[in-house]
C-alpha positions in Angstrom: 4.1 1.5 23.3 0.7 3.2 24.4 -0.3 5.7 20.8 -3.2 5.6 18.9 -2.9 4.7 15.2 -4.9 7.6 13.2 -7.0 6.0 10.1 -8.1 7.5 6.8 -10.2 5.8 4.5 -10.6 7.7 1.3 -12.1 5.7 -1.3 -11.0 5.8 -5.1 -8.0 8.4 -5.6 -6.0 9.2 -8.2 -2.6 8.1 -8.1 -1.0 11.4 -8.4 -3.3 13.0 -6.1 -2.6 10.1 -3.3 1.5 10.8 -3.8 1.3 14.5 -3.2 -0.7 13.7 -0.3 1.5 11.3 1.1 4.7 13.6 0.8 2.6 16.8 2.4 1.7 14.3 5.5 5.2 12.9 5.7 6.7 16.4 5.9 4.2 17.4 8.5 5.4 14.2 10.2 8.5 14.9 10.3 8.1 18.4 11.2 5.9 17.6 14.0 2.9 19.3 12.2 1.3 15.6 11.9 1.4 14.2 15.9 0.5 10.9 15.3 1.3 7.8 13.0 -1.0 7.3 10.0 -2.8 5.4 7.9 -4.0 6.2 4.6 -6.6 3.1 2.8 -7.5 3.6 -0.4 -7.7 2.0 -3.4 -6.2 3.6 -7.1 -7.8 3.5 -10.6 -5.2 1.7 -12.9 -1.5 2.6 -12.9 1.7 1.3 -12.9 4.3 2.7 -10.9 8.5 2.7 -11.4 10.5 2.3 -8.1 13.9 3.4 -7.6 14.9 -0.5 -8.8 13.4 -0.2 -11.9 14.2 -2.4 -14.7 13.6 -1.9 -18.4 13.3 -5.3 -18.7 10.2 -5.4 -16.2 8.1 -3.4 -18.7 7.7 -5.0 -21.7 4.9 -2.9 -22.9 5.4 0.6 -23.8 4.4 3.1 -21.7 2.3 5.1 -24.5 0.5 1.6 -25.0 0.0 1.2 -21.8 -1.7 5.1 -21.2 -3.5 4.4 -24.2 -5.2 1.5 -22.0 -6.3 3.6 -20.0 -2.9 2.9 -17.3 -1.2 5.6 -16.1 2.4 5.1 -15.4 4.5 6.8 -12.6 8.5 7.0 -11.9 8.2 7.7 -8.0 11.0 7.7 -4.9 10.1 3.8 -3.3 12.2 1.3 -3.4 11.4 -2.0 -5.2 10.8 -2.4 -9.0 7.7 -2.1 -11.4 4.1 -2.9 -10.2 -0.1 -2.2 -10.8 -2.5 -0.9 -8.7 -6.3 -0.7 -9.9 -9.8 -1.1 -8.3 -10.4 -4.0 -6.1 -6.8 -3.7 -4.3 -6.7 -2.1 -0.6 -3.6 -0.1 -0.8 -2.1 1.1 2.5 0.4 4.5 3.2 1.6 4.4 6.8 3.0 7.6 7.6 4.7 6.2 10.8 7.5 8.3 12.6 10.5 4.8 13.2 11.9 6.7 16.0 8.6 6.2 18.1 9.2 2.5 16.8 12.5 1.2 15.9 15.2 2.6 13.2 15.7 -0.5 11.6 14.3 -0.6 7.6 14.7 -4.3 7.6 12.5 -4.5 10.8 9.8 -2.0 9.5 9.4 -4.0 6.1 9.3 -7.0 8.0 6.6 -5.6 10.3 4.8 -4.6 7.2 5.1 -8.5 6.1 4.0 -10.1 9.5 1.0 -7.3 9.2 -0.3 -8.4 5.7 0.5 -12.4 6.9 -2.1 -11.9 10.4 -4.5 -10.3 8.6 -4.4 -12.9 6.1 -4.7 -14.9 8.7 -7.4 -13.7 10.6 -9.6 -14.0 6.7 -8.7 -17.6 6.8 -5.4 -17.6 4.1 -2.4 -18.8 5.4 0.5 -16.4 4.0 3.8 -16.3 4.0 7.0 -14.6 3.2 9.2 -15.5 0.2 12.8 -15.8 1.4 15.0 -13.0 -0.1 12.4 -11.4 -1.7 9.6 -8.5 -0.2 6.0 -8.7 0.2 3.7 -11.5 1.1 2.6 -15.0 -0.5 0.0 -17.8 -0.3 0.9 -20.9 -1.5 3.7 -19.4 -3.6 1.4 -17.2 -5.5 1.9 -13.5 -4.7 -1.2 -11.3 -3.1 0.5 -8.2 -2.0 3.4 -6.3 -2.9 5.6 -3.5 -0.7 7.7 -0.8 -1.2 8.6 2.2 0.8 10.7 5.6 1.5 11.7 7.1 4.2 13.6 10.6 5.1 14.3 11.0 9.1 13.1 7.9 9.6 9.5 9.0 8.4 7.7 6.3 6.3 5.6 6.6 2.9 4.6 5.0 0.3 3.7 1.4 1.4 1.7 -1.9 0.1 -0.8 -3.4 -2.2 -3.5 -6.1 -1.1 -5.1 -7.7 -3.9 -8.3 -8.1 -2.5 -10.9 -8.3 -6.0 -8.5 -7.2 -8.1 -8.7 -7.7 -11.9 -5.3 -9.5 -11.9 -5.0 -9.5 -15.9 -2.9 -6.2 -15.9 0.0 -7.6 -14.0 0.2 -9.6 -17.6 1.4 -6.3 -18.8 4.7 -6.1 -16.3 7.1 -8.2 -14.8 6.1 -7.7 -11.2 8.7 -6.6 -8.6 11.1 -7.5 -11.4 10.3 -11.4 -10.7 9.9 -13.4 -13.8 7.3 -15.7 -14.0 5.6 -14.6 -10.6 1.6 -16.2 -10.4 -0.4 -13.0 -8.8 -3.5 -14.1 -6.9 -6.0 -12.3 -4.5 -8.0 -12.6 -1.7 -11.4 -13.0 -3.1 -9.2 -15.5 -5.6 -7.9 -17.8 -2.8 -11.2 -18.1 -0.5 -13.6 -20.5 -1.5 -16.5 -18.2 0.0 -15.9 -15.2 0.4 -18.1 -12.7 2.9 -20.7 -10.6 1.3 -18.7 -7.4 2.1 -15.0 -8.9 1.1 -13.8 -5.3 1.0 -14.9 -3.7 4.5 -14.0 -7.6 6.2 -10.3 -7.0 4.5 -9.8 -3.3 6.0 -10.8 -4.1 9.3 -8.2 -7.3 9.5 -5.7 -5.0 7.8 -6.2 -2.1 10.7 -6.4 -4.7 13.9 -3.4 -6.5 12.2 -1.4 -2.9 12.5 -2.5 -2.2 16.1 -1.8 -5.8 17.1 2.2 -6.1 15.2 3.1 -2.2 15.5 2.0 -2.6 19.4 -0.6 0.6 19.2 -2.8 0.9 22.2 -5.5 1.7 20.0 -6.6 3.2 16.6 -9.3 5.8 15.3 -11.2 7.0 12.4 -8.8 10.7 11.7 -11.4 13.5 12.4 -10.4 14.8 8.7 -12.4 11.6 7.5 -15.4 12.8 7.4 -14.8 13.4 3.5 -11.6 12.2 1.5 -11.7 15.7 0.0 -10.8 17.0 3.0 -7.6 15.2 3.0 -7.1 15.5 -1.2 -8.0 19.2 -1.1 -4.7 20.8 0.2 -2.5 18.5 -2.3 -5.1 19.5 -5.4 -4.8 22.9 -4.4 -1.1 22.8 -4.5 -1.3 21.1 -7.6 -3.4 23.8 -9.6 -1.2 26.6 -8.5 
């Protein structure tokens, strides 16, 4: 398949901000608006989110506690259960149109896996899947999570890479629903790890989508230039 994967990196964003960005791109995907498969990078100060397999059971804490912590909590539309994102974790929306791939949900979470497991890879951890369960592992200890929607076989939503990642707030929530789970991250499982851990970890996580998606290619979106040209239309909407 010869496309070019389009990238945005855009920094810290606010959880809500990110979601209402993410549905505005996947309508325009699925409209034909949006030509091309994206990829949103970012990273989210602290917040839990709810999937559509949410549990009570998976969040022991109450949810005013938790805001008064400083942890916003969202109910959103992806599948999976409970989990945390916060500063230090590369979190990645593909807004990827299946048709121009293959219409198979099992195969794109899969894909998602064997994306997070070579870029793993190429930073020196050997990952793994879990067997019946979604996301990616290291030695049996959890680093990234996934969970996903899609409508007309347009994807959102997507995974979390704990890269430096203060893992003491997954203490808070049984994550994915899995009792007793060990979180770890990437900085947490390499003995020495490169000066700029972060920028090392996006670049393995983009070649690792060209390479298992089969792009021809991938570029910096031209609406890059500043995150707030991506966040200003969903703001906007937002105010109104």
């Amino acid at each position: 398949m010869s496309h070019t994967l389009h990238v945005a990196q855009l920094g810290l964003v606010p959880y809500g901000d990110a979601l209402q960005l993410q549905r505005r791109l996947a309508d325009e995907r699925i409209s034909g608006a949006l030509p091309h498969d994206t990829l949103l990078l970012l990273e989210h100060p602290p917040v839990i989110t709810l999937g559509r397999g949410f549990k009570a059971t998976s969040l022991p804490v109450p949810v005013d506690a938790l805001r008064r912590r400083g942890i916003e909590v969202h109910e959103i539309e992806r599948g999976g259960d409970v989990t945390y994102h916060g500063p230090g974790q590369l979190v990645g929306y593909p807004i990827f149109d299946l048709s121009g791939h293959k219409q198979d949900l099992h195969w794109y979470l899969r894909q998602l896996e064997e994306t997070l497991i070579v870029a793993l890879a190429a930073l020196g951890i050997r990952a793994e899947r879990n067997p019946g369960l979604t996301g990616v592992w290291t030695q049996g200890r959890k680093i990234a999570s996934i969970g996903i929607h899609v409508r007309q076989w347009v994807t959102w939503h997507g995974f979390a890479l704990n890269v430096t990642t203060d893992l003491s707030p997954f203490d808070l929530i049984v994550p994915c629903g899995i009792p007793n789970v060990v979180m770890t991250s990437v900085a947490q499982e390499l003995s020495t790890p490169p000066a700029q851990l972060d920028v090392a970890v996006r670049q393995a996580v983009i070649d690792a989508f060209v390479t298992t998606f089969k792009f021809a290619t991938w570029v910096t979106d031209e609406r890059n230039a500043s995150g707030a040209q991506w966040l200003r239309p969903a703001l906007h909407s937002r105010l109104e």
